[in-house]
C-alpha positions as CSV (number, residue, x, y, z in Angstrom):
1,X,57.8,109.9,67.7
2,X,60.5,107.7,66.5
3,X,60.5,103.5,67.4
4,X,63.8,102.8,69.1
5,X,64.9,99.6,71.3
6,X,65.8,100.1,74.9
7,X,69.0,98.1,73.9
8,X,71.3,100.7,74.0
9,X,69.8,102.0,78.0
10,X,70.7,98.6,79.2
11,X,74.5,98.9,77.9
12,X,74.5,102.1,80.1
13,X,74.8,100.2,83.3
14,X,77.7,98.0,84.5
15,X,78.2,94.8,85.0
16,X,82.1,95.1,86.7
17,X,80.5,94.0,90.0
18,X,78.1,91.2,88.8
19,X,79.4,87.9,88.2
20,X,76.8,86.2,85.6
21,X,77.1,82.7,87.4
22,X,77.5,80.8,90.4
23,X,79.9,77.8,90.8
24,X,78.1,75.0,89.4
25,X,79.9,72.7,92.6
26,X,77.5,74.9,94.4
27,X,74.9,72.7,93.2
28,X,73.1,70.0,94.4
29,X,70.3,68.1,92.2
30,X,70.0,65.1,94.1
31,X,69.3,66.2,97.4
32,X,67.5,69.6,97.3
33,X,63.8,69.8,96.5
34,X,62.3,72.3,93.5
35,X,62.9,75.4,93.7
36,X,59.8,76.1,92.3
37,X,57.0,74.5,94.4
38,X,55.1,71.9,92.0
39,X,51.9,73.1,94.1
40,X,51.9,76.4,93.2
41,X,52.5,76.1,89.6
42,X,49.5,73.7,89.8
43,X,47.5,76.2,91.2
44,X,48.6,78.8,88.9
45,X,48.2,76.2,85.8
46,X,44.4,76.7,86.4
47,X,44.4,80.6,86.5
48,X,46.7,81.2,83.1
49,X,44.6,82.7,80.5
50,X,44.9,80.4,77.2
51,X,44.9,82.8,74.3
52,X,47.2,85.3,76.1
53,X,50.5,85.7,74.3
54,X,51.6,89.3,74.7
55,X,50.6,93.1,75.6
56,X,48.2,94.1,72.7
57,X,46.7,91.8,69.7
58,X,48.4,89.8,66.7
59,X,48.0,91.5,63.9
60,X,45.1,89.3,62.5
61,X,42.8,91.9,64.7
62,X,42.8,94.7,62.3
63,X,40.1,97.0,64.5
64,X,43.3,97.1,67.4
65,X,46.2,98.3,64.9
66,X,44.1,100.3,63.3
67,X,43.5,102.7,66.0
68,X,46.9,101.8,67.9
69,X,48.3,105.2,69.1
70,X,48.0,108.0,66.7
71,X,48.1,108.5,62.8
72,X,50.8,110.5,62.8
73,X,52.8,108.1,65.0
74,X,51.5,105.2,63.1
75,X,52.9,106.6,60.4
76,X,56.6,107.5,61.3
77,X,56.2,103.9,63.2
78,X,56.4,102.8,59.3
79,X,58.4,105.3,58.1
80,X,61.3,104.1,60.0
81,X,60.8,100.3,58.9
82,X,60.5,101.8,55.6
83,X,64.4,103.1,55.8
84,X,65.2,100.0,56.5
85,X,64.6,98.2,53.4
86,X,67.1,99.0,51.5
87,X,69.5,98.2,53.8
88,X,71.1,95.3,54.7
89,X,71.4,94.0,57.9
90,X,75.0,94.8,59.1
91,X,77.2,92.1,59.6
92,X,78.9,90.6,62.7
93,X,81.8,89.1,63.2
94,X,83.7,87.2,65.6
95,X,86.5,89.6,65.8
96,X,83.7,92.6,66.8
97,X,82.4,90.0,69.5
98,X,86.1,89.5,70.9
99,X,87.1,93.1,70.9
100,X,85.9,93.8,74.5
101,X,88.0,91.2,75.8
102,X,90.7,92.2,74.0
103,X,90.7,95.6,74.3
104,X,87.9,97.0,76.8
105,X,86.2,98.6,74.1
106,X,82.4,98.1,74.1
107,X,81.0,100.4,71.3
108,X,82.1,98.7,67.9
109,X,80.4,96.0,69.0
110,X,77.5,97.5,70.6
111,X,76.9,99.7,67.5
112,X,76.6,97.1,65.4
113,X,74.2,94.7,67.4
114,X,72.0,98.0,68.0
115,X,71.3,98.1,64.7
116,X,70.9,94.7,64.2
117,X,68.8,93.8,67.2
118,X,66.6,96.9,67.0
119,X,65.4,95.9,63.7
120,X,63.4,93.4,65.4
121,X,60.5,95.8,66.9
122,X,60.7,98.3,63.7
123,X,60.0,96.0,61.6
124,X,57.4,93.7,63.4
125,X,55.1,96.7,64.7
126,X,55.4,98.3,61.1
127,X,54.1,95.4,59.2
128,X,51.9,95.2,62.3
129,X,50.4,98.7,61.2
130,X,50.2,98.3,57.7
131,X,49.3,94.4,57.0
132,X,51.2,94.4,53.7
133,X,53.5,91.6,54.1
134,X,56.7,94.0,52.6
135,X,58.4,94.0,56.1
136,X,58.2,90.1,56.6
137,X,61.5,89.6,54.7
138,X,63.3,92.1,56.1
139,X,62.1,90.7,59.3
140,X,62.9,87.1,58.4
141,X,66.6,87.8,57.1
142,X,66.9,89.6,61.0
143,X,65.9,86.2,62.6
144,X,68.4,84.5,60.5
145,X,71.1,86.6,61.6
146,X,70.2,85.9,65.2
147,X,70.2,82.6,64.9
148,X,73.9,82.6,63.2
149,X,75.6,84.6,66.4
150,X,76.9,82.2,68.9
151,X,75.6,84.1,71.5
152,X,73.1,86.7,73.1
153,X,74.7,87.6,75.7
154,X,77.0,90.9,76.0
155,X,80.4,90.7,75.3
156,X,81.1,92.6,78.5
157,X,79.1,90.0,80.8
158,X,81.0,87.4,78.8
159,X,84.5,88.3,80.2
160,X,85.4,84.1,79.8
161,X,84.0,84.1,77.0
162,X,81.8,80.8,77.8
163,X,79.3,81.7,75.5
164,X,81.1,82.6,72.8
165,X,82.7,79.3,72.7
166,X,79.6,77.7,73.6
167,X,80.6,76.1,77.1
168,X,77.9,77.8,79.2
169,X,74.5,79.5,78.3
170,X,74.2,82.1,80.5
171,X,71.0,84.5,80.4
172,X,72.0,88.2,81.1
173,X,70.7,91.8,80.0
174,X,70.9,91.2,76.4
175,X,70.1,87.8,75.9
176,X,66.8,88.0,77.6
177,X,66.2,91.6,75.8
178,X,66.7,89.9,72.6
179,X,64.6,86.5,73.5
180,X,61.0,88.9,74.5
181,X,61.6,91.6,71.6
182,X,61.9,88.7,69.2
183,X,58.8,85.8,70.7
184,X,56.8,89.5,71.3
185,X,57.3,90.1,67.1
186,X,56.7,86.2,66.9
187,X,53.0,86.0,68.5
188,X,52.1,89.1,66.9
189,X,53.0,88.1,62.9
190,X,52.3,84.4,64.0
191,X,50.2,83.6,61.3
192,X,52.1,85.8,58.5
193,X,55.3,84.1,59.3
194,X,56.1,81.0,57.1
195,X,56.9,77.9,58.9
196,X,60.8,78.0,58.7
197,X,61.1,81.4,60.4
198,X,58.8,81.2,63.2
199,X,60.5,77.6,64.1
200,X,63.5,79.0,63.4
201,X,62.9,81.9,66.0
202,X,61.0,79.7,68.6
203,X,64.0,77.8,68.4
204,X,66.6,79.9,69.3
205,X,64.4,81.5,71.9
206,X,64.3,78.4,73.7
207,X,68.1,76.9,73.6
208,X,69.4,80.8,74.7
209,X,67.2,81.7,76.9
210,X,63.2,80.6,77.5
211,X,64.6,76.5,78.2
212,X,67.6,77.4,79.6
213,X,66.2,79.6,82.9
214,X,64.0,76.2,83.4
215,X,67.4,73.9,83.5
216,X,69.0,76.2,86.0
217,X,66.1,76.4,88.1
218,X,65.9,72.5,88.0
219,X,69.4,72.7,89.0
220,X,70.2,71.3,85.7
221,X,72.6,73.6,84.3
222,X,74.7,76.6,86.0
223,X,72.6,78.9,88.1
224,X,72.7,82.5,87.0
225,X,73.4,84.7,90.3
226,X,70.7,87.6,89.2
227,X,68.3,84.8,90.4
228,X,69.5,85.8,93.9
229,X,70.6,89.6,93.2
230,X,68.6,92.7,94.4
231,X,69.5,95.1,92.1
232,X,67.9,96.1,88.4
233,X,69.5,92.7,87.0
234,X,67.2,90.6,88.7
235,X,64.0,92.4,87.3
236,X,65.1,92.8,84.1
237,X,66.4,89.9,83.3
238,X,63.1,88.3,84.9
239,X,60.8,90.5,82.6
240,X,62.6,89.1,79.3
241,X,62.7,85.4,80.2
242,X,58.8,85.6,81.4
243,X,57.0,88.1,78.6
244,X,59.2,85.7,75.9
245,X,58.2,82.0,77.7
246,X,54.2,83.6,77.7
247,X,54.8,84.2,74.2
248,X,56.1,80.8,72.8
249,X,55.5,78.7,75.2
250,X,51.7,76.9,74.8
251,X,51.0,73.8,77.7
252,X,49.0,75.7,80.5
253,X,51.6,74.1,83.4
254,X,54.7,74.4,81.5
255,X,53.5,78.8,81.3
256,X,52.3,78.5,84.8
257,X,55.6,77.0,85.6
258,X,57.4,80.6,84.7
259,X,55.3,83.2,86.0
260,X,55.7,80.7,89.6
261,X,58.8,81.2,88.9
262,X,58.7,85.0,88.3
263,X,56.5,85.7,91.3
264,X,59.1,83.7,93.6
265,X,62.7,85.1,92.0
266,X,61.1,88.7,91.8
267,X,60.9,88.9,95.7
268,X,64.6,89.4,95.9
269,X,64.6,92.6,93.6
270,X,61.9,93.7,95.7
271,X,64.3,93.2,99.2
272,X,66.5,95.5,97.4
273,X,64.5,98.7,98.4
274,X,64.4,99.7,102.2
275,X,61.0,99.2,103.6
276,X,59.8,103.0,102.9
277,X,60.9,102.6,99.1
278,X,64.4,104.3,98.8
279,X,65.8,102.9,95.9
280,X,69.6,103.3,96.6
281,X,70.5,102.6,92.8
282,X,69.5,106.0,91.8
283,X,66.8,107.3,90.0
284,X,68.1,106.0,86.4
285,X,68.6,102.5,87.8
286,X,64.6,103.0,89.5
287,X,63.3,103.1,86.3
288,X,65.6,100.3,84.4
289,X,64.7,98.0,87.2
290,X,61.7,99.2,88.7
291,X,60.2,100.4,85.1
292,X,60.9,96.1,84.3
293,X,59.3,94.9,87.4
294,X,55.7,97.2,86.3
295,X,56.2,95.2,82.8
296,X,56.9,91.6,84.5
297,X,54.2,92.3,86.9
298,X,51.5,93.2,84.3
299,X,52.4,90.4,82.1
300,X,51.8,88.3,84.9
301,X,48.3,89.9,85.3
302,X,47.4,89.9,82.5
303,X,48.3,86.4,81.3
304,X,46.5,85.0,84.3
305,X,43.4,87.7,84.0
306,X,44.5,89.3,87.6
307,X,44.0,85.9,89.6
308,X,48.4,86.2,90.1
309,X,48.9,90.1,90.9
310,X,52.1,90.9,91.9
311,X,51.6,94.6,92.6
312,X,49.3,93.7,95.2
313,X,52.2,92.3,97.4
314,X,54.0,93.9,100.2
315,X,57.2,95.9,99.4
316,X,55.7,97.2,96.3
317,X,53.9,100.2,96.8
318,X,56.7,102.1,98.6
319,X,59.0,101.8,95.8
320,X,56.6,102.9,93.4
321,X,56.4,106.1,94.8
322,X,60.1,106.8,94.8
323,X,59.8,109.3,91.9
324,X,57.6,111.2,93.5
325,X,59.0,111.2,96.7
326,X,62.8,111.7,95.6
327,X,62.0,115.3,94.0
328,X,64.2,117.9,95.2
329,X,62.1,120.5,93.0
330,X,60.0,120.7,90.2
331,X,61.3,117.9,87.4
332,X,64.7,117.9,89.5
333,X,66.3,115.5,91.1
334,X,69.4,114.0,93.1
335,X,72.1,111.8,91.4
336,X,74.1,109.5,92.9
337,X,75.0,106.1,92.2
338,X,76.4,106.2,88.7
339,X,73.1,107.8,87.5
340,X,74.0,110.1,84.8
341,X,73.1,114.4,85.9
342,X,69.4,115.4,84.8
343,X,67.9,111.8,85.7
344,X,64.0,111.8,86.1
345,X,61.4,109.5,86.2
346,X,60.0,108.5,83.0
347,X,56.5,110.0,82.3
348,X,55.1,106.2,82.0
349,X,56.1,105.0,84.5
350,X,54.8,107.6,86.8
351,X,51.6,107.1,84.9
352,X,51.4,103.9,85.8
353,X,51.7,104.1,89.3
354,X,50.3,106.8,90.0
355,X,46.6,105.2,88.3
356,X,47.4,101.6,89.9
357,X,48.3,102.5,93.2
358,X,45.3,105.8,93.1
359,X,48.2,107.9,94.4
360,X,46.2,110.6,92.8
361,X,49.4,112.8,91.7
362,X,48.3,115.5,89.5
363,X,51.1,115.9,87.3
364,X,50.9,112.2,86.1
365,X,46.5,111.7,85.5
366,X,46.9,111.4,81.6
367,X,49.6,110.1,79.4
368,X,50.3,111.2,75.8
369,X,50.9,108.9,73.0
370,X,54.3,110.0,72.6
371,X,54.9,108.8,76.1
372,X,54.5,105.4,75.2
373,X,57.7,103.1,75.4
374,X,60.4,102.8,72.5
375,X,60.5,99.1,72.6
376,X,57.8,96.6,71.5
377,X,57.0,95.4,74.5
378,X,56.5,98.5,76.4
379,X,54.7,100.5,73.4
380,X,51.7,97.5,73.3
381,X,52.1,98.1,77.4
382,X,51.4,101.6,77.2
383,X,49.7,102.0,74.4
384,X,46.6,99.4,75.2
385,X,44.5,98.9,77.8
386,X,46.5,97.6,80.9
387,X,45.9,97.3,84.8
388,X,46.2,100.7,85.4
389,X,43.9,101.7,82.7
390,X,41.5,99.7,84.2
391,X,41.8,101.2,87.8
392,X,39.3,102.3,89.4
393,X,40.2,105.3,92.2
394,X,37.6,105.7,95.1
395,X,39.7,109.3,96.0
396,X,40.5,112.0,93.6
397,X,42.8,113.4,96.0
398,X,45.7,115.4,94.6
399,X,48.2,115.7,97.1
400,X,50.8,118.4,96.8
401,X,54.7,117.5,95.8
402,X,56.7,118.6,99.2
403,X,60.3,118.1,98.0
404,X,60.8,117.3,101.8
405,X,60.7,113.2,101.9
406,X,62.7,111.7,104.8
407,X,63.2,108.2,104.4
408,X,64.1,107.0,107.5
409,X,65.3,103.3,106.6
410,X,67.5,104.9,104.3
411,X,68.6,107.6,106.4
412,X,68.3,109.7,103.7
């Protein structure tokens, strides 16, 4: 199995409809109360699990990555991080940012940050695997080249080019990718790291993305409208911002203070399904948005040991059984929206649901190791004990795939 970032899965969906932010007119800070009630991250405050960081262990707990997934995929894990040392990072430039706006192209530019950016998980579970310390400059020269571009953001959801110029400091697909990949790799090497790197990572994490969802919410900065969307933005964007503030950020009301926020934003990616679950993005889209919500939901439960449990909320367990209800036949199913022909559920996903939620399907009891995410995040999500591992089902039923599911809100 090969390690590869989901960074290129998110460029695969557009962004011509979406405008990043609202008018900052729109505003009003002096009149309008928190959005985030001070209450409830109070409460939460006093649920949020100390010494959580992120999915898995830091790699200090030898016993956990030393029986992480298989040996063979351990191996090609570090294989792949090994190809990457003798390579330097590819460079950037300000021209490769502009060319979307100039020309419409995306793919120069995309080709180059994909390498750049997915460096981050190869070479952070690698050393994670092998404890030798020859990954962590490799790993340190990537954080450095972060921390040089003048923005995170997509050059395609940058059409003003704000961020570029560093007028605004929006938070979009990328930028909040880049922020949890990068404080996931953080809290794992934490203690290898030498000072200048991991402040130097924190940092950036912070200004771009992790402080910057906290000013908008206090209605001191530009709001970005996926706050308010209900389509895939919304929960991705949510998952990166929360699983990279859990990571770096340490005062118990200050982490209670995003997952509030999390549980309250998520709502409106949630109202974006009909009441019996049709997902009207398209299969693709379901698990891109849907496959983000399962991640910010068990970050959430896990960081707060289950007392916060956000798949244990109405409008949830319809939608999670839209891959199983969508099936036209066996392993096919429609397309529409922009989803691209051949678009399935992914095995995880499925996985997941179908052990959290006891739907009992029988094609989806077990998962393989191979089945496990590409990204950092999602591999230590899938490949450790989670929520849905923990499950326990009071009914083996195995109810039979019909490939007859009316959804009558949908009309479909």
């Amino acid at each position: 199995m090969k390690f590869f970032p989901l960074f290129f899965f998110a460029l695969l969906f557009s962004a011509s409809a979406l405008s990043v932010s609202t008018a900052w007119s729109e505003i009003d800070s002096a009149t309008s109360e928190p959005e985030i009630p001070v209450a409830r991250v109070q409460e939460i405050a006093r649920v949020v699990d100390p010494d959580f960081r992120t999915f898995g262990q830091p790699i200090e707990n030898r016993e956990f990555w030393e029986n992480f997934l298989t040996a063979e995929i351990r191996q090609e894990l570090i294989q792949s991080a090994e190809s990457l040392l003798d390579q330097p990072l590819p460079p950037t430039t300000d021209e490769l940012f502009l060319d979307f706006s100039r020309t419409g192209n995306r793919t120069r530019w995309q080709r180059v940050a994909g390498q750049r950016r997915g460096r981050v998980d190869t070479l952070a579970i690698a050393e994670c695997l092998e404890n030798k310390g020859r990954f962590l400059p490799a790993f340190r020269e990537v954080v450095e080249g972060l921390a040089e571009e003048p923005t995170w953001v997509y050059p395609a959801h940058d059409k003003n080019e704000q961020n570029f110029r560093g007028e605004a400091v929006t938070i979009d697909l990328g930028s909040s990718r880049v922020a949890w990949e990068l404080a996931t790799a953080v809290a794992l090497l934490d203690g290898k790291l030498d000072p200048e790197t991991r402040d130097l990572a924190i940092r950036e994490i912070r200004r771009r993305v992790v402080d910057a969802f906290r000013l908008k919410l206090e209605k001191k900065a530009e709001r970005d409208s996926w706050f308010d969307r209900t389509n895939n933005w919304n929960s991705v964007c949510l998952a990166g911002v929360t699983g990279a503030a859990l990571a770096i950020v340490e005062d118990p009301e200050d982490r209670a203070f995003y997952i509030a926020a999390a549980e309250k934003l998520s709502q409106n990616f949630l109202d974006g399904f009909t009441p019996d679950g049709y997902c009207s993005e398209g299969m693709s889209y379901w698990n891109y948005g849907f496959g983000h919500y399962l991640s910010l939901a068990e970050l959430v439960w896990q960081s707060t040991n289950g007392a916060v449990d956000l798949f244990d909320r109405k409008g949830v367990r319809e939608p999670a059984a839209f891959g199983w209800k969508a099936a036209i036949t066996d392993q096919v199913y429609p397309t529409f929206s922009d989803c691209p022909l051949n678009s399935k559920p992914v095995e995880r996903y499925m996985w997941f649901v179908n052990r959290r939620f006891c739907f009992g399907w029988p094609d989806y009891l077990t998962l393989s190791p191979e089945a496990g995410g590409r990204n950092l995040p999602e591999n230590l999500m899938f490949g450790a004990l989670n929520s849905a591992s923990k499950t326990e089902c009071d009914s083996q039923e195995s109810p039979k795939q019909s490939y007859r599911t009316w959804f009558n809100d949908a009309g479909v």
